[in-house]
C-alpha positions as CSV (number, residue, x, y, z in Angstrom):
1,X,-11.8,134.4,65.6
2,X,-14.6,137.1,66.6
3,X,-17.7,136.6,64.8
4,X,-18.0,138.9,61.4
5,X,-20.9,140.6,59.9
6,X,-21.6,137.9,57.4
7,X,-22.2,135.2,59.6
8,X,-24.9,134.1,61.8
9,X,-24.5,132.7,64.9
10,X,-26.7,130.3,67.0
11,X,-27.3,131.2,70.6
12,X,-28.7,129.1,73.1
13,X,-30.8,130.2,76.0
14,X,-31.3,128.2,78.9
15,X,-34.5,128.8,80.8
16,X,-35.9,126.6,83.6
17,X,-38.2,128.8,85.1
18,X,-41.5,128.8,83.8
19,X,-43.2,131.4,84.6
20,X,-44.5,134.4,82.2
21,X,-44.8,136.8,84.6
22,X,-41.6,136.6,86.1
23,X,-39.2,140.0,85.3
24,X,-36.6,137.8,84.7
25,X,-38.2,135.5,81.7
26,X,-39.3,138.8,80.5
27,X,-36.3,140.8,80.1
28,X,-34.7,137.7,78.3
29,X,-37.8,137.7,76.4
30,X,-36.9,141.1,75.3
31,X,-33.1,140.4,75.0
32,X,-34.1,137.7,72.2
33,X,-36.9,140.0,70.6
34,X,-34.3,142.6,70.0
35,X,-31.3,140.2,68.9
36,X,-29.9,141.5,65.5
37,X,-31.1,138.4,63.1
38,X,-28.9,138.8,60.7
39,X,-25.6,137.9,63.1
40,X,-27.5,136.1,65.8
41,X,-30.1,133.2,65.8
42,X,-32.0,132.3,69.0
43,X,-33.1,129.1,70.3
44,X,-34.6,128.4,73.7
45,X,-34.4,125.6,76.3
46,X,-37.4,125.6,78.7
47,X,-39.8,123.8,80.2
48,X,-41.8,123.1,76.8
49,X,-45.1,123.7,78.4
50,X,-43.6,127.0,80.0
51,X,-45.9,130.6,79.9
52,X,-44.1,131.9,77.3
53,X,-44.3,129.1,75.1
54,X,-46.7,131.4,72.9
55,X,-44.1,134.2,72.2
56,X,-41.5,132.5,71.6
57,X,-43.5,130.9,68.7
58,X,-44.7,134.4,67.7
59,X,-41.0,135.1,67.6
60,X,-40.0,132.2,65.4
61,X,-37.6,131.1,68.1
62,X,-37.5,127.3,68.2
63,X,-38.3,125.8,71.5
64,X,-36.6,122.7,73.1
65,X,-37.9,120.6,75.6
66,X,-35.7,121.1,79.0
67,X,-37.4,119.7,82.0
68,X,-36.2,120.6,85.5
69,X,-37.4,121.7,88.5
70,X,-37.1,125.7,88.7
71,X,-36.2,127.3,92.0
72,X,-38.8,126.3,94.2
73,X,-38.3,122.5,95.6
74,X,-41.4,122.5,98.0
75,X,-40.4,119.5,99.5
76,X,-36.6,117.6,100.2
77,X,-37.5,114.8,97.1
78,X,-38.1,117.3,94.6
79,X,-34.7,118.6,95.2
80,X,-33.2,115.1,94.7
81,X,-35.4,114.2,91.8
82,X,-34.0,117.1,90.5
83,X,-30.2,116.3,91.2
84,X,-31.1,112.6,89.9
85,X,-31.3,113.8,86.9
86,X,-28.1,116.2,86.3
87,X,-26.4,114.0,83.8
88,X,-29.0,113.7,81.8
89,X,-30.1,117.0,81.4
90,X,-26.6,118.4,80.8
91,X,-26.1,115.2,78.2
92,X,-29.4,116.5,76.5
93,X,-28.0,120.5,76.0
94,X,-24.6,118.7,74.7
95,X,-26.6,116.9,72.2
96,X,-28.6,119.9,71.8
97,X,-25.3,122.0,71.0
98,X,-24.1,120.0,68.4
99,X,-26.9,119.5,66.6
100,X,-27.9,122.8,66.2
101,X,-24.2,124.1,66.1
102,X,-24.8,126.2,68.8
103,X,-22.0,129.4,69.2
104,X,-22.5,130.3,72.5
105,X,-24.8,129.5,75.7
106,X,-26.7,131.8,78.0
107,X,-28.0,131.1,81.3
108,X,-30.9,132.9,82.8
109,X,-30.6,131.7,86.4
110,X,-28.1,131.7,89.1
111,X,-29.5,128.0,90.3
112,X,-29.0,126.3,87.0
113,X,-25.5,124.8,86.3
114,X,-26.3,122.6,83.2
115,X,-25.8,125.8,81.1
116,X,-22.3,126.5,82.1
117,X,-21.5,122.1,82.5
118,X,-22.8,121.9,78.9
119,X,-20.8,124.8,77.4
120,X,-17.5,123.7,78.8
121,X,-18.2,119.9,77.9
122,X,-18.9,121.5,74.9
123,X,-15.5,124.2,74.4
124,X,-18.0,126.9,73.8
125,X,-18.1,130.2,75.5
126,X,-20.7,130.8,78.8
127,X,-22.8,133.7,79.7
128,X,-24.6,133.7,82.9
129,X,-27.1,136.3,83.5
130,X,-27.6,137.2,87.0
131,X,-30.5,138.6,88.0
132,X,-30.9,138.6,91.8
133,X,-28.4,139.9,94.2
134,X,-25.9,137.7,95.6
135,X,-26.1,137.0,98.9
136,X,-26.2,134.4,101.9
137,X,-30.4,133.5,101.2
138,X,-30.1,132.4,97.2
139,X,-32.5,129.7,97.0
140,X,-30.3,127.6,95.5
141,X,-27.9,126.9,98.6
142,X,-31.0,126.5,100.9
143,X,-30.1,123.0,98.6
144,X,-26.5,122.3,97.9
145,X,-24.2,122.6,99.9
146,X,-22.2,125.2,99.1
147,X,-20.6,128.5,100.9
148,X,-21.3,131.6,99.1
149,X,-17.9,132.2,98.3
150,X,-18.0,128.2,96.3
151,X,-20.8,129.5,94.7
152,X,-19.2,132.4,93.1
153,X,-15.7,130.4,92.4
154,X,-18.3,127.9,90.7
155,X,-19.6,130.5,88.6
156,X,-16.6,132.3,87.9
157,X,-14.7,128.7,86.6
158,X,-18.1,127.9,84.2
159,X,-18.4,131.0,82.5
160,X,-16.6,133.6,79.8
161,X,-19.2,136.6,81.3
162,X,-21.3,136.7,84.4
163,X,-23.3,139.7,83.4
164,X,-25.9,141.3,86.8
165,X,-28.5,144.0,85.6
166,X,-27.2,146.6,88.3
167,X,-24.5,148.2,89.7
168,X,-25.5,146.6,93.4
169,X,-26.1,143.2,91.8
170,X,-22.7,143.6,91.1
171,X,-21.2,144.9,93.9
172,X,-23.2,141.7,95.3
173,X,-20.1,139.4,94.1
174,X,-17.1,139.3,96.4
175,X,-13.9,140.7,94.6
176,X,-16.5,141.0,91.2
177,X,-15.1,145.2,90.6
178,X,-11.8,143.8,89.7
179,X,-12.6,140.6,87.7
180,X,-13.4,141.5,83.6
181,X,-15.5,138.7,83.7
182,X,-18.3,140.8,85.4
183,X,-20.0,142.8,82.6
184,X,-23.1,144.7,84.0
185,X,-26.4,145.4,81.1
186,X,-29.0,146.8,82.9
187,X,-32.9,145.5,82.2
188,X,-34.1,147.2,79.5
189,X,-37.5,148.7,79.6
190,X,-40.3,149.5,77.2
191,X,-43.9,149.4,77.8
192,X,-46.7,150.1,74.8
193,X,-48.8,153.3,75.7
194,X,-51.9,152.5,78.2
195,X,-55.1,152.2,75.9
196,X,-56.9,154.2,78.4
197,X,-56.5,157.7,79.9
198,X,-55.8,157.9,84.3
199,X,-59.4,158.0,84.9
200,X,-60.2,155.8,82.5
201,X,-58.2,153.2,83.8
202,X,-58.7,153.6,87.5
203,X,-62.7,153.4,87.1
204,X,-61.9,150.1,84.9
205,X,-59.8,149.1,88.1
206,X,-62.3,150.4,90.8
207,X,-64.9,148.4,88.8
208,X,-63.4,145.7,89.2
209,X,-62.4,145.4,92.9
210,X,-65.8,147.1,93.7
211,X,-64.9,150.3,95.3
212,X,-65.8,154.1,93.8
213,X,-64.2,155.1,91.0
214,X,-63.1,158.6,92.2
215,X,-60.3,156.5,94.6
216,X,-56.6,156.8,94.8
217,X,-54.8,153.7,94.8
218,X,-51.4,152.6,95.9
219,X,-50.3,150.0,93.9
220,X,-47.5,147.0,94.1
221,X,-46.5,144.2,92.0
222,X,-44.7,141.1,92.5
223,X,-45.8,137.6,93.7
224,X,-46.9,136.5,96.8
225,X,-44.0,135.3,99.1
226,X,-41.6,136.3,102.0
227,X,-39.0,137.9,100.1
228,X,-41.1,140.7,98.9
229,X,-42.1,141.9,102.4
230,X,-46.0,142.1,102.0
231,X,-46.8,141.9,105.5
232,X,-44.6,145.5,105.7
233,X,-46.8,146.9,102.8
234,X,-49.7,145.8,105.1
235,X,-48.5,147.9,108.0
236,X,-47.6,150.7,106.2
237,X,-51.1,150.8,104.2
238,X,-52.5,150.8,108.0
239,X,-50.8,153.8,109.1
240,X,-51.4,155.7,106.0
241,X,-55.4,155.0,106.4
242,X,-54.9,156.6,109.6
243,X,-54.3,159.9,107.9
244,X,-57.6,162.3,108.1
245,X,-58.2,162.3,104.3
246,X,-57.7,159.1,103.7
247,X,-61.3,157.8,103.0
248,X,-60.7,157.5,99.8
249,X,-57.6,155.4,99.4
250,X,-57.0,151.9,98.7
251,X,-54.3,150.0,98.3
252,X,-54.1,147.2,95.4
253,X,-51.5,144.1,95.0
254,X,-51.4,142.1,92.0
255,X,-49.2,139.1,91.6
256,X,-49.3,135.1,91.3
257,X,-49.4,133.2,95.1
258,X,-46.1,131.1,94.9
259,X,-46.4,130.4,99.1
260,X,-49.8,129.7,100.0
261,X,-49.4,129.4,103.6
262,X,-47.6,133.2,103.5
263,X,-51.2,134.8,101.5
264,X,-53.2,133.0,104.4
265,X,-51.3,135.0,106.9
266,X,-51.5,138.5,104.8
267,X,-55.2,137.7,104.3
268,X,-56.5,137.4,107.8
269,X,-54.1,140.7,108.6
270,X,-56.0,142.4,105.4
271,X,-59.0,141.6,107.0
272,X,-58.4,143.1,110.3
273,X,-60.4,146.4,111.0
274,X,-58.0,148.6,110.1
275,X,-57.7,147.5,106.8
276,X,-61.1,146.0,105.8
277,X,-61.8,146.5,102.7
278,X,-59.1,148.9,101.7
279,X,-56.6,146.0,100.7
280,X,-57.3,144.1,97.3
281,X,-55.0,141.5,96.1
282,X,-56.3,140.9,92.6
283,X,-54.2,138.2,91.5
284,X,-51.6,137.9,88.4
285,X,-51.9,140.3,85.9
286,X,-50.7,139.6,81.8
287,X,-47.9,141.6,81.1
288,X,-49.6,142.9,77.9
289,X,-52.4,144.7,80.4
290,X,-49.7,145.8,82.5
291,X,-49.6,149.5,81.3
292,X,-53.6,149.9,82.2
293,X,-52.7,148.6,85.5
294,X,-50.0,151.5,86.2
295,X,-52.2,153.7,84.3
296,X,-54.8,153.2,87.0
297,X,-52.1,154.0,90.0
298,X,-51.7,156.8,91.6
299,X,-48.5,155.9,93.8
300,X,-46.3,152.8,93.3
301,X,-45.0,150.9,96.0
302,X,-42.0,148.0,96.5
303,X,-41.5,146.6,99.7
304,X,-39.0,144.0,98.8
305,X,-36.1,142.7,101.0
306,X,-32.5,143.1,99.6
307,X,-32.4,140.3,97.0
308,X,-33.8,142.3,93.8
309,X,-31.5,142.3,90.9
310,X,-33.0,145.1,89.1
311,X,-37.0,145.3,90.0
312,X,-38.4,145.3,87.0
313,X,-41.8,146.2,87.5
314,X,-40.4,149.5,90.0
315,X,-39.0,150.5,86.6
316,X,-41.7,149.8,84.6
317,X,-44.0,152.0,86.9
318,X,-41.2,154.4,86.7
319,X,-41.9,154.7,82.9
320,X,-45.2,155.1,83.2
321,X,-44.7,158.3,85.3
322,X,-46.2,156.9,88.8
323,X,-44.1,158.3,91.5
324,X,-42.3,154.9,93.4
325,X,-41.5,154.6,96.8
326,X,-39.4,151.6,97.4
327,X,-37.3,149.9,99.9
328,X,-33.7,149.9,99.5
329,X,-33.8,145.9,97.7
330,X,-30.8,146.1,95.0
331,X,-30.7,147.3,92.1
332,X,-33.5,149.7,92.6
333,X,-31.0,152.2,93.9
334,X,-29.1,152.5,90.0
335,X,-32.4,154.2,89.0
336,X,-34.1,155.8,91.9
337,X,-32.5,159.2,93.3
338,X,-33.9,159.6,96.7
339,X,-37.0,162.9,96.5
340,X,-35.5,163.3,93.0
341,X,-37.1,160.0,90.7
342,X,-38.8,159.0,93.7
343,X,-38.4,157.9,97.2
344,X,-36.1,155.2,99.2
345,X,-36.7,153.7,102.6
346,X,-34.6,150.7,104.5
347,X,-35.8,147.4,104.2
348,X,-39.1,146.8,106.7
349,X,-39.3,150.7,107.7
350,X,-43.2,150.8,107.5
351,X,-43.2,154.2,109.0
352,X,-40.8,155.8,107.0
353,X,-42.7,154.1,103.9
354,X,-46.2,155.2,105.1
355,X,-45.0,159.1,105.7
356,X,-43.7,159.0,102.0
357,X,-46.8,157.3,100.8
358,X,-48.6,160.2,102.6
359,X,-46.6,163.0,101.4
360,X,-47.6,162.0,98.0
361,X,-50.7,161.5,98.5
362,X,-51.1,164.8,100.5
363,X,-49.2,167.1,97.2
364,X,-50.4,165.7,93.8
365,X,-47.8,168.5,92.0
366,X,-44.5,166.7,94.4
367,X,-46.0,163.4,92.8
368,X,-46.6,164.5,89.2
369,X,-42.4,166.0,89.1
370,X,-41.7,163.2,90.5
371,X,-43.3,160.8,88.4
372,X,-42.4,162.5,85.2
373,X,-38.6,163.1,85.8
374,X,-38.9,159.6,86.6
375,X,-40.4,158.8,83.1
376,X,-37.4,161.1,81.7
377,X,-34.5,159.1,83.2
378,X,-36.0,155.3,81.8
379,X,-36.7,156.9,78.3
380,X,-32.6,158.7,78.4
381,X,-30.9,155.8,80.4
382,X,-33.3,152.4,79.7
383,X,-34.4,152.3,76.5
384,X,-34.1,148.2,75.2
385,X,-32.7,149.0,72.1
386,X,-29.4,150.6,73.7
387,X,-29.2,148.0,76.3
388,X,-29.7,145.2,73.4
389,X,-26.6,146.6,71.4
390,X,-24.9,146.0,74.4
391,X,-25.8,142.4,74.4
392,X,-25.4,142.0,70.6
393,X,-21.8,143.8,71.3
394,X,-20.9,141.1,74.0
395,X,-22.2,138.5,72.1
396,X,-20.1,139.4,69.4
397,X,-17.0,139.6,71.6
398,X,-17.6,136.0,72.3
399,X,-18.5,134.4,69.3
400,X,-15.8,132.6,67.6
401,X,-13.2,133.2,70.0
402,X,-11.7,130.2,71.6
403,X,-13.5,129.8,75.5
404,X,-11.6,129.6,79.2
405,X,-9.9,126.6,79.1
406,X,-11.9,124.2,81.5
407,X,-10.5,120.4,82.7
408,X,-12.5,118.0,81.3
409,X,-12.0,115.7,84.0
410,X,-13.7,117.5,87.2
411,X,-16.3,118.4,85.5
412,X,-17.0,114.6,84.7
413,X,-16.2,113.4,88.2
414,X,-18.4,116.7,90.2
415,X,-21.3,115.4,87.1
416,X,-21.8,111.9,88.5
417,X,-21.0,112.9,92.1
418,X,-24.1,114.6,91.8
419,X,-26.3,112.8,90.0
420,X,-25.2,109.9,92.4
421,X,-26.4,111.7,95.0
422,X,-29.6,112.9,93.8
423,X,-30.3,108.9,93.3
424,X,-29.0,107.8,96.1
425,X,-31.1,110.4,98.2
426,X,-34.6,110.2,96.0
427,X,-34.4,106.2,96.9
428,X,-33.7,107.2,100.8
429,X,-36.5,109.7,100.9
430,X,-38.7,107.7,99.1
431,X,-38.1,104.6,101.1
432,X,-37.8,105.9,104.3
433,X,-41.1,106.4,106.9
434,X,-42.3,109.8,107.1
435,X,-42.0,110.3,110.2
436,X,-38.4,109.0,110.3
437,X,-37.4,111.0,107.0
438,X,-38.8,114.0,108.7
439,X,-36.9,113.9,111.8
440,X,-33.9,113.3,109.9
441,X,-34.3,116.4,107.7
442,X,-34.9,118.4,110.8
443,X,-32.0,117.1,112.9
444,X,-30.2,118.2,109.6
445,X,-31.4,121.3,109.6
446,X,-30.9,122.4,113.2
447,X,-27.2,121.7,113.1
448,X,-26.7,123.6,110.1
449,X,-28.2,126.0,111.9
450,X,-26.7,126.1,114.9
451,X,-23.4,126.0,112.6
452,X,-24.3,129.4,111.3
453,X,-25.2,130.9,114.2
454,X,-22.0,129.7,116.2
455,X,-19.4,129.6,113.1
């Protein structure tokens, strides 16, 4: 039976990825602010010393302890450690279920399994929230071995909705347009007013990087790894310096280093002659001090390969009225009408990026319509609180209806497999010379990808 008005029901949300910073912690951040109370009750599981820790408190959403690795397994025994202990984390959440009569479970990341395991273990209904497209590179089969195509039949058999943020997250899925399963609820988006007016906040910002305060600055946002392209931001901020009138224009990157050995490389290219000086990367940036940042731009950039689920922060300058020029990454192209809310390119086009860089730069009225119709089409299409009905609608749906029916029995047997396999490889890796392990992991690596290239 559906869930009624009287009662209240307890969601859990499970989060292994740390990071406050991170889009996707922050629009399930959001989604939880915005829950109804009075039918729903949040509680989290996250890594307990996790950035958000702090708001969830604020919130009065309880907080449970759920240790795992996130998505980055910087070396082959962290993956295994991480497999090793499967069971246990997926005992933990059933235990967790019961004891806090949980209605319902949500996943907030396409790596994590336990969510879905748990629920069916548990005969309650699934959610997974997918917030990167779905392709060939996820992270998560860099690890197991899985097709593309077993990923998605896992996902599809451990959960009642698989819900992506865009239209092309969606589209992402194969045979996902037909299935009822796939619900898409875009990111919502709301951003407190900057304290500060434009000039205000780019002398605050040209303060602090040490450059004049009567610059224009291009802005991006995201962290520091392959995936978001910086080395074609580079290259298009060196042509654009080219321009004539161009003294006066910098070009600023703020974001958390997640790859060191990737920043090493954008560094010594930064400090090449031709961009000396007019390349700051001025590290993470709060979230709450996000608006002044945006406040300070004059142009926003995103120079992401196709793997974005919705770009959050591309949106978030969007509302803020800065014009956005932005590769064609996913879900960027739901909100982003090419020369109407601001400008596409293909993936690792620094010319085309750097002549629409310029153009805006070279006709401040072209970037003002821009930015403002912009502005118009997050506060009609975006606002969080219709795209939070739409959660509290779907969780509704779910509530107190009886879940797919899901065999007890595989889900036992695929359990241990791979927790056996985790301990079984954690002992090997551990025991093993380096030398040895690391010719072994490299022979394993070349045939898997020679099997790619020669299928």
């Amino acid at each position: 039976m559906a869930l009624t008005m009287s009662d209240t029901a307890t969601l859990l949300f499970l989060n292994p990825d740390p990071r406050a910073s991170a889009g996707c912690n922050i629009s399930m951040l959001r989604l939880i602010e915005g829950l109804d109370r009075t039918r729903f009750a949040p509680i989290v599981a996250a890594p307990r010393d996790c950035g958000y820790a702090t708001t969830l408190k604020q919130l009065g959403v309880p907080l449970f302890d759920y240790t795992a690795n996130n998505w980055w397994f910087p070396e082959v025994r962290h993956f295994y450690r991480h497999l090793a202990g499967l069971r246990a984390r997926v005992e933990s959440l059933i235990e967790l279920i019961e004891s806090q009569r949980v209605e319902l479970v949500y996943t907030n990341a396409e790596y994590a399994f336990e969510g879905g395991l748990a629920a069916a273990l548990s005969g309650k209904p699934h959610v997974w929230a997918q917030r990167v497209r779905f392709a060939n590179d996820l992270d998560v089969l860099a690890h197991f071995p899985l097709s593309k195509q077993a990923l998605f039949e896992l996902m599809i058999d451990l959960s009642d909705r698989i819900v992506p943020n865009s239209n092309d997250g969606r589209s992402s899925f194969p045979d996902a347009g037909a299935d009822r399963r796939f619900v898409v609820i875009e990111s919502g988006i709301a951003l407190p007013e900057s304290r500060f007016s434009h000039a205000e906040a780019r002398a605050a910002l040209c303060d602090r990087i040490g450059i004049n305060s009567d610059s224009r600055i291009v802005l991006t946002v995201g962290r520091v790894s392959p995936e978001k392209d910086v080395h074609t931001w580079l290259r298009a901020a060196a042509r654009v310096l080219q321009m004539p009138d161009a003294s006066n224009v910098h070009f600023v990157h703020a974001g958390g280093i997640t790859v060191p050995p990737y920043f090493a490389e954008l560094q010594t290219r930064a400090h090449a002659p031709d961009l000396s000086g007019r390349v700051h990367f001025i590290g993470s940036i709060a979230h709450e001090t996000m608006p002044d940042l945006y406040r300070a731009a004059d142009i926003f950039t995103l120079t992401s390969t196709r793997f974005e689920g919705f770009a959050r922060v591309a949106a978030e300058a969007m509302l803020s009225g800065l014009p956005v020029v932005s590769t064609r990454c996913g879900g960027v192209e739901d909100y982003i009408v090419d020369s109407h809310t601001g400008f596409l390119c293909e993936v690792g086009d620094e010319t085309a990026l750097a002549d629409r860089i310029t153009q805006l730069l070279n006709d401040t009225a072209l970037a003002q319509r821009i930015g403002e119709t912009a502005r118009q089409t997050f506060l009609d299409r975006y606002a969080e609180s219709t795209l939070n009905a739409k959660w509290d609608a779907l969780f509704s749906e779910l509530v107190g209806t009886p879940p797919s029916q899901r065999p007890r029995l595989k889900y036992e047997i695929a359990l241990n497999m791979l927790t056996h396999l985790g301990e079984l490889g954690l002992q090997v890796s551990i025991a093993a010379k380096p030398s040895l392990w690391k010719r072994f992991r490299h022979g394993i690596r070349t045939r898997l990808a020679s099997r790619r290239d020669n299928p």
